[in-house]
N, C-alpha and C positions, 0 to 999 in steps of 0.2 A: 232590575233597575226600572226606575217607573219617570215618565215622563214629571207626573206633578216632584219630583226634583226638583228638574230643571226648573220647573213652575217655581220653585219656592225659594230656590236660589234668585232665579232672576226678580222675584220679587221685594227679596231681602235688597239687593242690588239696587235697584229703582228707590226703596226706602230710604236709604244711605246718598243717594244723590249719585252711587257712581253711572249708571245708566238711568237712560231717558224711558227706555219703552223695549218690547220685546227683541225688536228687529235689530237694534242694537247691541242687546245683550247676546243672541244666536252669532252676529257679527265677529262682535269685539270681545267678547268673554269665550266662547265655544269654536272660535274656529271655522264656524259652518254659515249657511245661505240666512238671511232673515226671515225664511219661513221651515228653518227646522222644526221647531216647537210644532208646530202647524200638522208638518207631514208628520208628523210624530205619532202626533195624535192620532191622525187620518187615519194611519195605516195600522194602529195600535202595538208600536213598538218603544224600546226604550231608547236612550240616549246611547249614544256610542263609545267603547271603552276611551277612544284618542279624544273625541268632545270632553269628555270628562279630567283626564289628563291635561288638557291644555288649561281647562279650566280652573283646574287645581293647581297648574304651575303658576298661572296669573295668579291666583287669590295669593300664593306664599310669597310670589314675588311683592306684591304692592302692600302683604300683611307686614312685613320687613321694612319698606322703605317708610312705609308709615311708622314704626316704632321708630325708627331712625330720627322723625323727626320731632319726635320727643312729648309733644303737647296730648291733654288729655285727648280731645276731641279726636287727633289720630290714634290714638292709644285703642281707646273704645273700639274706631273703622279696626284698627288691625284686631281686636279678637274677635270681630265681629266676620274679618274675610278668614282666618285662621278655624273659626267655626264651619264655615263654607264650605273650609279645604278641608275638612275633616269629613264630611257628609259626601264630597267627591271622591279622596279615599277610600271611606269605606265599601262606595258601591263599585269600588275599582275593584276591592278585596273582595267581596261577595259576589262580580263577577267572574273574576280568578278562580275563584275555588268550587263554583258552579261546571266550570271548563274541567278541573284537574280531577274533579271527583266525578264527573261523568262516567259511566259502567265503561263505556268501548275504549275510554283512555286509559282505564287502571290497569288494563292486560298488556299494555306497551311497554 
């Protein structure tokens, strides 16, 4: 899992109008302090499996209440955070299976 993710989510995010700026998006979408993104990079690691999770459960949650409310313009926002949660997903799975397929854990 790589930081520019989160980069591209939050920038899809800020396109769309649902967030203003990064500090924001690390707040209200991830969970985390306004300078995640930040130390992230610092320390060159990636986003953390629960950041990722929370952000995924927002994007399903609001992908949902937007189709709910029926108009194109929501329609689009939802495949647009639906796509999101798909890219959070899968780096949720690839780091799942990085863990389970590790050598010292297959002997357990």
């Amino acid at each position: 899992m790589s930081v520019k993710l989160l980069e591209h989510m939050r920038d899809e995010l800020i396109s769309c109008g649902a967030v203003q700026n990064t500090p924001e998006f690390c707040e209200a979408w991830l969970g985390r302090s306004e300078g995640y993104i930040r130390t992230l990079r610092n320390h060159g690691t990636g986003p953390s499996v629960e950041a990722l999770a929370i952000c995924s459960h927002k994007l399903g949650h609001y992908a949902g209440r937007l189709r709910d409310g029926g108009n194109g313009q929501h329609l689009r926002l939802a495949e647009q955070f639906d796509r999101l949660k798909t890219l959070c997903d899968q780096a949720i799975a690839e780091h799942a299976e990085r863990v389970w397929r590790a050598p010292d854990r297959m002997t357990a």
